[in-house]
C-alpha positions as CSV (number, residue, x, y, z in Angstrom):
1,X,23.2,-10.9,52.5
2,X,22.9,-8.7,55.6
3,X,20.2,-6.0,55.8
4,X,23.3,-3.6,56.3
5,X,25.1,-4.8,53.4
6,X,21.9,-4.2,50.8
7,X,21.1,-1.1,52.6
8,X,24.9,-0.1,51.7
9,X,24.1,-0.7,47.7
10,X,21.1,1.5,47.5
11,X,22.6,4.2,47.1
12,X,25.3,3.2,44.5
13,X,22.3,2.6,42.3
14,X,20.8,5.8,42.5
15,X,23.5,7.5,41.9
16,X,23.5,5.5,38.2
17,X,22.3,8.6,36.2
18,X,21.5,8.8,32.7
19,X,24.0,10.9,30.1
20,X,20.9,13.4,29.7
21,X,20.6,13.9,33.0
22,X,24.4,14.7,34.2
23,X,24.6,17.0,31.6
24,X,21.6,19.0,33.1
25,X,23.2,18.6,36.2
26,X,26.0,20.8,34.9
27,X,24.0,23.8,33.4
28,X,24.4,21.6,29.3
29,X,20.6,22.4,28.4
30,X,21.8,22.7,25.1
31,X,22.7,18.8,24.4
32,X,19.5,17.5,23.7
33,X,19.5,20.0,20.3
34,X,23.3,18.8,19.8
35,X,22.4,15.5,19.3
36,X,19.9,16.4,16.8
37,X,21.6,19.1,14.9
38,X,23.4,16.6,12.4
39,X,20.3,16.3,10.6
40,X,19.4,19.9,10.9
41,X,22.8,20.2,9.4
42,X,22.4,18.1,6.1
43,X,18.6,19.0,5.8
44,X,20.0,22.9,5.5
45,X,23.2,22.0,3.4
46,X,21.4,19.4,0.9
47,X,17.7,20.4,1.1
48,X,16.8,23.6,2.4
49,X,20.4,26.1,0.3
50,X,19.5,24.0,-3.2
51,X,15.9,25.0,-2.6
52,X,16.7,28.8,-2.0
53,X,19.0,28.6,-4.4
54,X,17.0,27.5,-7.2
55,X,15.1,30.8,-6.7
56,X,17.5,32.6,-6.9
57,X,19.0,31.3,-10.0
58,X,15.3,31.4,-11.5
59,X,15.7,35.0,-11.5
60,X,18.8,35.7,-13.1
61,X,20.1,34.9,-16.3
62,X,23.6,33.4,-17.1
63,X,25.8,31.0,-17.0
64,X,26.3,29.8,-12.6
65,X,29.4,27.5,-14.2
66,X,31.1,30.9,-14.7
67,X,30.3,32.2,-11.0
68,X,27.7,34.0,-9.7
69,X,29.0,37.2,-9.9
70,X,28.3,36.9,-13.4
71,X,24.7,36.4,-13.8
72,X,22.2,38.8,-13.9
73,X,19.6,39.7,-12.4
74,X,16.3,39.7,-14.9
75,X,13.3,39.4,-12.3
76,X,10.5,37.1,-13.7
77,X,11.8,37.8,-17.5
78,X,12.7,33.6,-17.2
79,X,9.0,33.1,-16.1
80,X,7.9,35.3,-18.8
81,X,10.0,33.6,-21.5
82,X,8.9,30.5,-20.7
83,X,5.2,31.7,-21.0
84,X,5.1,33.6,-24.1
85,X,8.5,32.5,-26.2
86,X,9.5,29.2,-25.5
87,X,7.8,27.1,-27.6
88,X,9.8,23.7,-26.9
89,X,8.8,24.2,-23.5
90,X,4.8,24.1,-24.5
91,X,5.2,21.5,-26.3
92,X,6.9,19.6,-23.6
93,X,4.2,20.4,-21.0
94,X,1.4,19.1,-23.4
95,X,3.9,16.0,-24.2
96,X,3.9,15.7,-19.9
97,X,0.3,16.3,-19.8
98,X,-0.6,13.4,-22.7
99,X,1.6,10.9,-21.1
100,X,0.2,12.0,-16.9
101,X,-3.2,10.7,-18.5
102,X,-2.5,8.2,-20.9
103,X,-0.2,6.4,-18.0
104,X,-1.3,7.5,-15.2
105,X,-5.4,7.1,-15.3
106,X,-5.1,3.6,-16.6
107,X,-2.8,2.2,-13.7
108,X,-5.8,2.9,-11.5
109,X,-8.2,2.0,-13.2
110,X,-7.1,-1.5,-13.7
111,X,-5.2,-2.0,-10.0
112,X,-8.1,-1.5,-8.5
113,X,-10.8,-4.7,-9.9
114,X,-7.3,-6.4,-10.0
115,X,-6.3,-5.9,-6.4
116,X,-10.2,-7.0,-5.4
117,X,-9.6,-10.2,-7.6
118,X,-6.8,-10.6,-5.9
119,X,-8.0,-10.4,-2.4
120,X,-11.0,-12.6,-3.1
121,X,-9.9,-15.1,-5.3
122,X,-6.4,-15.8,-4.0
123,X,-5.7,-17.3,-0.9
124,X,-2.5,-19.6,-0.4
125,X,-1.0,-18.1,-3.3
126,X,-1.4,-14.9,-3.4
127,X,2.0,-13.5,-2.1
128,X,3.5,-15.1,-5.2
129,X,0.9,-13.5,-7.8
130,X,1.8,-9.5,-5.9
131,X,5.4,-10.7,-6.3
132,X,5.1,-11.2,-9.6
133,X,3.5,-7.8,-10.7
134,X,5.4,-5.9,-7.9
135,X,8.6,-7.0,-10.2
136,X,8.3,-4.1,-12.6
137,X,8.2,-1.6,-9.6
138,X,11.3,-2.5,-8.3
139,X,13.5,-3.6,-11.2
140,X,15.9,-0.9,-12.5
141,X,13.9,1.6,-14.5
142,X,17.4,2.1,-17.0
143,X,16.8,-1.9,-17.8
144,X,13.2,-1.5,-18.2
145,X,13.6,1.6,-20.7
146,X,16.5,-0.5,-22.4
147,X,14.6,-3.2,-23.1
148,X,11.2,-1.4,-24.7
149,X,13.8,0.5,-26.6
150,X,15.2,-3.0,-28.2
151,X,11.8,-4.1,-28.5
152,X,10.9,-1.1,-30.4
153,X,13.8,-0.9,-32.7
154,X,13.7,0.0,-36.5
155,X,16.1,-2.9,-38.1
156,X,15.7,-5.5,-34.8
157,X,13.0,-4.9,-32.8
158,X,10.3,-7.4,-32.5
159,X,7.5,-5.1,-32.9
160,X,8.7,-4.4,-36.6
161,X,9.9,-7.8,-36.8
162,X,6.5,-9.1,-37.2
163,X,4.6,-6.3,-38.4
164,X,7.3,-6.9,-41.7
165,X,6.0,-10.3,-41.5
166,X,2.6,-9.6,-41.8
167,X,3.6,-7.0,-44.6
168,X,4.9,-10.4,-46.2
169,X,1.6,-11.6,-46.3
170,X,0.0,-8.7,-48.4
171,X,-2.5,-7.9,-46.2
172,X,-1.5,-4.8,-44.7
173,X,2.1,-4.3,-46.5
174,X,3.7,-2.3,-43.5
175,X,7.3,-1.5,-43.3
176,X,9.6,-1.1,-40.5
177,X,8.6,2.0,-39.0
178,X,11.4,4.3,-36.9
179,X,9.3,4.7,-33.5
180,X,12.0,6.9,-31.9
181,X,14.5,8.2,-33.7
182,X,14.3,9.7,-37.3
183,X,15.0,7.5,-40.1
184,X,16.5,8.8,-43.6
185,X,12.9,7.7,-45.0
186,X,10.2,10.1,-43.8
187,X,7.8,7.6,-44.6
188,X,9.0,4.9,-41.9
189,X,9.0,8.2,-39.4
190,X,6.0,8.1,-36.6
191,X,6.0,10.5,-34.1
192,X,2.9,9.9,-33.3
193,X,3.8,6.5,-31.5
194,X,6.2,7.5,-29.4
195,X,3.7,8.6,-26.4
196,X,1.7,5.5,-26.6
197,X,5.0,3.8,-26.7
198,X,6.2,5.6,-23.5
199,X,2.7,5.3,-21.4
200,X,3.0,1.8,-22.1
201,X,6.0,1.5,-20.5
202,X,5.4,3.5,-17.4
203,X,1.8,1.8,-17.2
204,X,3.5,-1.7,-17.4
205,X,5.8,-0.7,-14.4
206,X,3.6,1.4,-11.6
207,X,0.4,-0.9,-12.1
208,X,1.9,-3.8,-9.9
209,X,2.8,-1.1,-7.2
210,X,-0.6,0.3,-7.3
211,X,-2.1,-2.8,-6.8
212,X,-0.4,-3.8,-4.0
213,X,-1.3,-0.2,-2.2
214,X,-4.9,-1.0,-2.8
215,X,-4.8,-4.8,-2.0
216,X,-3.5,-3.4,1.6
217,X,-6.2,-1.2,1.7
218,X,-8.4,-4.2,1.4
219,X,-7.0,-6.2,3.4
220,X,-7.8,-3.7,6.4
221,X,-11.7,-3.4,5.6
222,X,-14.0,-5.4,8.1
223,X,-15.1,-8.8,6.9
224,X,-18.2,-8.3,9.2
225,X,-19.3,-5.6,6.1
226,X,-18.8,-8.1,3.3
227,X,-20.5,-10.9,5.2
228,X,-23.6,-8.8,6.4
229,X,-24.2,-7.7,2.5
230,X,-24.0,-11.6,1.5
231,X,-27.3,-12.4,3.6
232,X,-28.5,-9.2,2.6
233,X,-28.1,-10.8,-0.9
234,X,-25.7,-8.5,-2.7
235,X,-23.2,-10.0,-5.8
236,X,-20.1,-9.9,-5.6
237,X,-20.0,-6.3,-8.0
238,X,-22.3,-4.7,-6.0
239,X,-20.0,-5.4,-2.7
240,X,-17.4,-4.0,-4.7
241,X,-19.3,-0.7,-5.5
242,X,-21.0,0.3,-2.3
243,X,-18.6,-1.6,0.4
244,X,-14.7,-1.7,-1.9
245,X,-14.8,1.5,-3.6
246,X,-15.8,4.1,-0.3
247,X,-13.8,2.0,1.8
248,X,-10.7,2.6,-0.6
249,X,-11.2,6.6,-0.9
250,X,-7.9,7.4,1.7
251,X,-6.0,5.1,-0.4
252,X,-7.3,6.6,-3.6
253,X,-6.2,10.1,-2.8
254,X,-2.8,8.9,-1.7
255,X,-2.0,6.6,-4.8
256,X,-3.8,9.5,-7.2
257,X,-1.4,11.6,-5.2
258,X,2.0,9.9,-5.6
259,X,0.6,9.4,-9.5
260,X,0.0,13.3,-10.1
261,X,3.8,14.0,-8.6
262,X,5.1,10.5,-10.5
263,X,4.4,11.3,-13.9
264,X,4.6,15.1,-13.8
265,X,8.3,14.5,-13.4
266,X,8.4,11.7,-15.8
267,X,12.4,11.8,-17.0
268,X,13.9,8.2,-16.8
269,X,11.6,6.4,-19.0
270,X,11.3,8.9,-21.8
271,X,14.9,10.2,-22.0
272,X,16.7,6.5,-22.0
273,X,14.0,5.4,-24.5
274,X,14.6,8.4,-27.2
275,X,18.3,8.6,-26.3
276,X,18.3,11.9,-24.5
277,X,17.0,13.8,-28.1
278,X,12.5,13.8,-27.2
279,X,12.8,11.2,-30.1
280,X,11.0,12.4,-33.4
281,X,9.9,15.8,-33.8
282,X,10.0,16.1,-29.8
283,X,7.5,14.3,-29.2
284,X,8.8,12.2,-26.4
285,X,10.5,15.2,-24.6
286,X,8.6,15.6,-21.4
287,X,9.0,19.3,-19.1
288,X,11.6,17.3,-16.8
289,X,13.4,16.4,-19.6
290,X,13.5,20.4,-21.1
291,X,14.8,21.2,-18.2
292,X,17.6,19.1,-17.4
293,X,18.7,20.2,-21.7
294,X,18.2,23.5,-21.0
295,X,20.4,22.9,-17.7
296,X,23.1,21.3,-18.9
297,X,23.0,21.6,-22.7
298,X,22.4,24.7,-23.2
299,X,23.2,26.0,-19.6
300,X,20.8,28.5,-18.8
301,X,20.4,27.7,-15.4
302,X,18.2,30.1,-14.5
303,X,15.5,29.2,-17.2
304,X,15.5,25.7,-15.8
305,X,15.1,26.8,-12.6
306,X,12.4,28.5,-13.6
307,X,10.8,26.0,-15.2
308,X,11.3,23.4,-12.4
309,X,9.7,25.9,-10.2
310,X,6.1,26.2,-13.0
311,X,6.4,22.6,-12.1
312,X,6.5,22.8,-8.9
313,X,3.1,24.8,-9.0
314,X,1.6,23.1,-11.4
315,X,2.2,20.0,-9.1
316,X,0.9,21.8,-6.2
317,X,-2.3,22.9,-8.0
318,X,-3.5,19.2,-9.2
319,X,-2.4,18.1,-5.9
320,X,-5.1,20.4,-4.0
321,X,-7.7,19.4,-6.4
322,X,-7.4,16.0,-6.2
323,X,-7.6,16.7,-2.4
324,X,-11.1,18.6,-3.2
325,X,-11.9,15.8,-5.1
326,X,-10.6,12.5,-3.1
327,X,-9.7,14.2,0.1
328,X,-11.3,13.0,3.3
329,X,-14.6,15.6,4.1
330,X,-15.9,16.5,8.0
């Protein structure tokens, strides 16, 4: 090829410019926000109007179905209802509260030593040991709830299965008890197992994901720090203590984080397993759970509005203080 000839092809390449730039060429400065308004779009349709919304249906009262031209406007009156009338509602938030900690401080509590047992006793094998308690994270919560619920039944469950059979042997002459849903006997009636029941459940399915958060979390601390204290002498607990636990703090607030905003919201789990009702005496029915009845069974929008938006603060609140607490400090 000639020098003329290559010479003749240089400019045929520069004049290869890029979309963004021949629009710029013709005064278009507004393409670049073009091509990112779709999610602008569905953020404001689907995230940012519900949002809005939602206050403003929290302070009116009536039924949105009917139109909004027919609800009225009561100011905080929902807010103050909820506060000082609703009972169901207080109850609900204590049921919320009970389950948050009977749940939610146990899952740590037991990921952590498990994911450090992991990480130092399991080498070749460990992959399939996180697969096998990651299962429960990932496995259809409906399924989950469905299952406990058939475990727990009154006339087939297992659970009253052999508790009758250990009634047989006149030791402690139980009878099959109605966990969750009340039973024509009063007697067989326990409310006061239905929360156990539930943190059970929810405990049995985030531990495995909280594990594997804080086995990653391990698996990024220096080796040089475990191997210094072992010459120094220090046992395997006190590594864990003084080099585990401080390097696991980020990790900590996150998981406590994701926890607090979990199982504030808790609705799945309690709802399938006492068939939508709060099971006996209520004592299943979580704060999600009164509002999606009040919703949509009783359809008093606006109170449920109102009380998603308590939530919301209450959320917010725990959320700062375990930021106080756990947070990363200057």
């Amino acid at each position: 090829m000639s020098a003329v000839e290559s010479a003749e092809k240089i400019p045929a390449v520069s004049k290869k410019r890029s979309l963004k730039q021949r629009l710029n060429a013709k005064g278009y400065k507004w393409a670049p926000y073009l091509f990112v308004s779709p999610f602008f779009v569905l953020f404001a349709v689907f995230g940012l109007f519900p949002l809005l919304f939602s206050i403003y249906l929290s302070l009116h009262y009536g039924d949105a179905t009917g139109g909004i031209d027919r609800m009225e406007f009561v100011g905080l009156a929902n807010y103050i209802y909820l506060f000082r009338d609703d009972a169901w509602f207080h109850q609900s938030l204590i049921n919320t509260g009970w389950l948050a900690l009977a749940s939610g401080i146990p899952q740590h509590v037991i990921a952590i030593p498990l994911a450090f047992f992991l990480h130092t006793s399991f080498k070749k094998t460990r992959n399939t040991v996180i697969g096998a308690y990651f299962v429960p994270f990932i496995t259809s919560s409906v399924a989950i709830s469905l299952v406990f619920t058939s475990l727990f039944s009154r006339d087939f469950g297992v659970i009253n299965m052999i508790l009758t059979q250990i009634g047989n042997v006149e030791i402690f002459g139980f009878q099959p008890l109605g966990w969750l849903f009340p039973t024509e006997n009063v007697d067989w009636a326990r409310p006061q197992y239905i929360k156990p029941m539930i943190a059970f459940v929810v405990f049995w399915r985030f531990v495995g994901w909280n594990t594997v958060l804080y086995l990653s979390a391990m698996q990024t601390i220096p080796k040089d720090l475990y191997e210094a204290a072992t010459v120094d002498g220090a046992k395997p607990w006190q590594q864990f203590f003084y080099i585990t636990l401080p390097q696991l703090k980020p990790m900590m607030f996150f998981a406590v984080t994701l926890t607090i905003i979990g199982n504030l919201q808790m609705f799945e789990e309690p709802f399938i397993i006492t068939g939508g009702t709060g099971g006996i005496e209520q004592a299943g029915k979580t704060a999600a759970m009164h509002l999606y009845l009040t919703a949509f069974t009783e359809g008093d929008f606006g109170t449920a509005s109102a009380v998603s938006w308590l939530l919301f603060f209450i959320i917010a609140i725990l959320t700062w203080l375990n930021n106080k607490i756990l947070g990363e400090k200057d």
